[in-house]
C-alpha positions as CSV (number, residue, x, y, z in Angstrom):
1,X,0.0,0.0,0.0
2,X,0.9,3.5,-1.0
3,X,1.0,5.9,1.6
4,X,1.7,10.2,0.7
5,X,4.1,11.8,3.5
6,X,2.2,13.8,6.0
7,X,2.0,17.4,4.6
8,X,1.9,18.9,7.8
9,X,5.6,17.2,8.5
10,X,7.8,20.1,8.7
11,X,10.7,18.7,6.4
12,X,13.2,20.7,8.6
13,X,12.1,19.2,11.6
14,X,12.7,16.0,10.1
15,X,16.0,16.6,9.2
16,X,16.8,17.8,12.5
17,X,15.7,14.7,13.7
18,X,17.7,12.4,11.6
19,X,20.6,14.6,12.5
20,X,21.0,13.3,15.7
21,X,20.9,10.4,15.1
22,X,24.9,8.6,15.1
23,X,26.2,7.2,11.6
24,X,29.5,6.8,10.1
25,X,30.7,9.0,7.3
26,X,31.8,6.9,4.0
27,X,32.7,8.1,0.8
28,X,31.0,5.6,-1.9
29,X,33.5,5.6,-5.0
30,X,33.1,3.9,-9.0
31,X,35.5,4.3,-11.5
32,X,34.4,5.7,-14.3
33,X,37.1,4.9,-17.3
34,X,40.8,6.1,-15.5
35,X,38.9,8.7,-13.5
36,X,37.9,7.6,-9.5
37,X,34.5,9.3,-8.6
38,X,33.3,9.4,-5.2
39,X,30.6,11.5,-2.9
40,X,30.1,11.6,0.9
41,X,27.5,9.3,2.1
42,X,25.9,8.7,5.7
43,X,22.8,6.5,4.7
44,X,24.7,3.0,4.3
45,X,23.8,-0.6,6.0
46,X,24.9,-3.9,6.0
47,X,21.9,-5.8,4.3
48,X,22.7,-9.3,5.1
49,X,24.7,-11.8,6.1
50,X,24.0,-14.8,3.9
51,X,24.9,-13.7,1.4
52,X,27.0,-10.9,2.3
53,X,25.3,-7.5,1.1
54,X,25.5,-3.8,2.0
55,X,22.9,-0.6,0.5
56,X,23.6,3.2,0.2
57,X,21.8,5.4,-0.1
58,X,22.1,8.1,-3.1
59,X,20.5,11.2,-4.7
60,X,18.8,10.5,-8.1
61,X,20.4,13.0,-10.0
62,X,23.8,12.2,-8.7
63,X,26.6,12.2,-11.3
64,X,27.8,8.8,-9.1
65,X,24.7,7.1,-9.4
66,X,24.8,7.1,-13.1
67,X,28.5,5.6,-12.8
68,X,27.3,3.0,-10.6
69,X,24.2,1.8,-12.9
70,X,26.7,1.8,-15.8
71,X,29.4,0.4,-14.0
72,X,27.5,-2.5,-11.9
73,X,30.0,-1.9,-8.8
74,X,30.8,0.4,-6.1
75,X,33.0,0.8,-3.5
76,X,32.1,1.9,0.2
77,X,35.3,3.7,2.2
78,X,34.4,4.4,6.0
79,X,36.9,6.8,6.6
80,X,38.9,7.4,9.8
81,X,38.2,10.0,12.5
82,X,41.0,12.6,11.2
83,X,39.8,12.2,7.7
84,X,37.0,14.8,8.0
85,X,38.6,16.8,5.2
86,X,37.9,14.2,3.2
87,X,34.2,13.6,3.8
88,X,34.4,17.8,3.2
89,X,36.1,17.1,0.1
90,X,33.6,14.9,-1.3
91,X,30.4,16.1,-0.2
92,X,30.3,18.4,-2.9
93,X,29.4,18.0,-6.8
94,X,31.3,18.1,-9.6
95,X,34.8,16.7,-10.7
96,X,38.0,16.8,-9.1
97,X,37.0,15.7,-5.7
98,X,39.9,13.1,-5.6
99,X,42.4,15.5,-7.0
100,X,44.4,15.6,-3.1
101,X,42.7,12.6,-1.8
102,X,45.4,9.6,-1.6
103,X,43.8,6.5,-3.1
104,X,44.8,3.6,-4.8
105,X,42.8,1.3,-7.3
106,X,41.5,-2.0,-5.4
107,X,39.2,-5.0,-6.6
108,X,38.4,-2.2,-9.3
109,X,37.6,0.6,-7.1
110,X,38.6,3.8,-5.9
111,X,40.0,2.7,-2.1
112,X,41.1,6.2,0.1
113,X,44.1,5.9,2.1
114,X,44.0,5.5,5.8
115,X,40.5,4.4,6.2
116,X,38.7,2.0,9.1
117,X,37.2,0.0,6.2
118,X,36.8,-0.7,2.8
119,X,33.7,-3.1,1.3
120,X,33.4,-3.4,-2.3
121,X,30.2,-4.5,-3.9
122,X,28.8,-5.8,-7.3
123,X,25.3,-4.2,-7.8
124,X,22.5,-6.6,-6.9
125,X,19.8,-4.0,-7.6
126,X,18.1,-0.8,-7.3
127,X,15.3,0.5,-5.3
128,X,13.5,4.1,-5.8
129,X,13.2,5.9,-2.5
130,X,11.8,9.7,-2.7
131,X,14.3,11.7,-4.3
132,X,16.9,9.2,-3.7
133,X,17.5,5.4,-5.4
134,X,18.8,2.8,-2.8
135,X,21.4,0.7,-4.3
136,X,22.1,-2.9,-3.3
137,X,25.0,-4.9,-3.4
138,X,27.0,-8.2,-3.1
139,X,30.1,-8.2,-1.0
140,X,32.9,-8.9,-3.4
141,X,35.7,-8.1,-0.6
142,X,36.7,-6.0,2.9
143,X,39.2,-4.9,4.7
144,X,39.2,-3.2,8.2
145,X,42.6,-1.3,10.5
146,X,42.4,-0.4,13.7
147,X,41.8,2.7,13.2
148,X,39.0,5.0,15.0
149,X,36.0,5.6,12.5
150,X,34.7,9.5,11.7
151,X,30.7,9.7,12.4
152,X,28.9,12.5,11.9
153,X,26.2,13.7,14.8
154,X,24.3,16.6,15.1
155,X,25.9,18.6,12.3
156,X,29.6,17.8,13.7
157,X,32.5,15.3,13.2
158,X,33.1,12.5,16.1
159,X,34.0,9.4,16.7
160,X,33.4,6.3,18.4
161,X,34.0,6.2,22.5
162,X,34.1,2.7,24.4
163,X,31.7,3.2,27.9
164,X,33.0,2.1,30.7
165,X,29.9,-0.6,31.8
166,X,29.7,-0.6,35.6
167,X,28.6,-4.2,37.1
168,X,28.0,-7.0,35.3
169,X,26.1,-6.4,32.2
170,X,27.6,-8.2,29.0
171,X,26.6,-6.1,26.2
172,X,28.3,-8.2,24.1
């Protein structure tokens, strides 16, 4: 069943909302003949387990979007907690945006230095969502340091804090 949006929802109340909510800052890259391409992306999931699958989240008229559906792949680079110039660096449009990025070409896919993790995908499918298209795909490989991970939280740059659990609760 179909169901409009609420038109009383204030959209900037929404996105207030969803701005405090804690997610990690990635930068989805393709490869689009020699050149890397690449945009700054917070809406990204694993999917499954069996078998492996992740989704992001993109704008419909993104220029990376149209690399992706011609390309079939995609590559998803959580960056590190100092690397908020590069999420910067990539949330914009146009070309360039990995003209002082280091990266190097892996399983096919622009991979930025110095990340926390690195998954690269072949497209499974795609899924209209609003003004953006979900895309889906199989794990092809990963990697991971031990590196803090940048996540972005109420408009601002963080990262991920162990608690210190008092008694004996196994959150585990």
């Amino acid at each position: 069943m179909s169901r409009a949006a609420d038109p009383d929802l204030d959209p900037v109340a929404f996105r207030s909302a969803m701005a405090s909510v804690c997610t990690p800052v990635t930068v989805v890259s393709a490869m689009e003949g020699s050149r890397p391409h690449g945009t700054t992306v917070s809406a990204v999931m694993s999917l499954s387990l069996d078998p492996p699958m992740m989704a992001v989240s993109l704008d419909s008229e993104s220029e990376l979007l149209r690399i992706i559906r011609r390309s079939g792949t995609f590559g998803i680079n959580f960056l590190a907690a100092e690397q908020h110039a590069v999420a910067l660096a990539c949330a914009g449009r146009g070309h360039g945006k990995f003209d002082s990025i280091d990266w190097t070409l892996v399983d096919g896919l622009p991979r930025i230095a110095g990340i926390s993790t690195w998954v690269a995908c072949t497209v499974t499918s795609f899924t209209q969502g609003g003004d953006h298209a979900i895309v889906m795909g199989l794990v092809n490989g990963v990697d991971q340091d031990s590196v803090r991970p940048l996540t972005y939280h109420r408009r601002e740059f963080g990262t991920h804090a162990a608690l210190a659990i008092v008694g004996d609760a196994d959150v585990r």
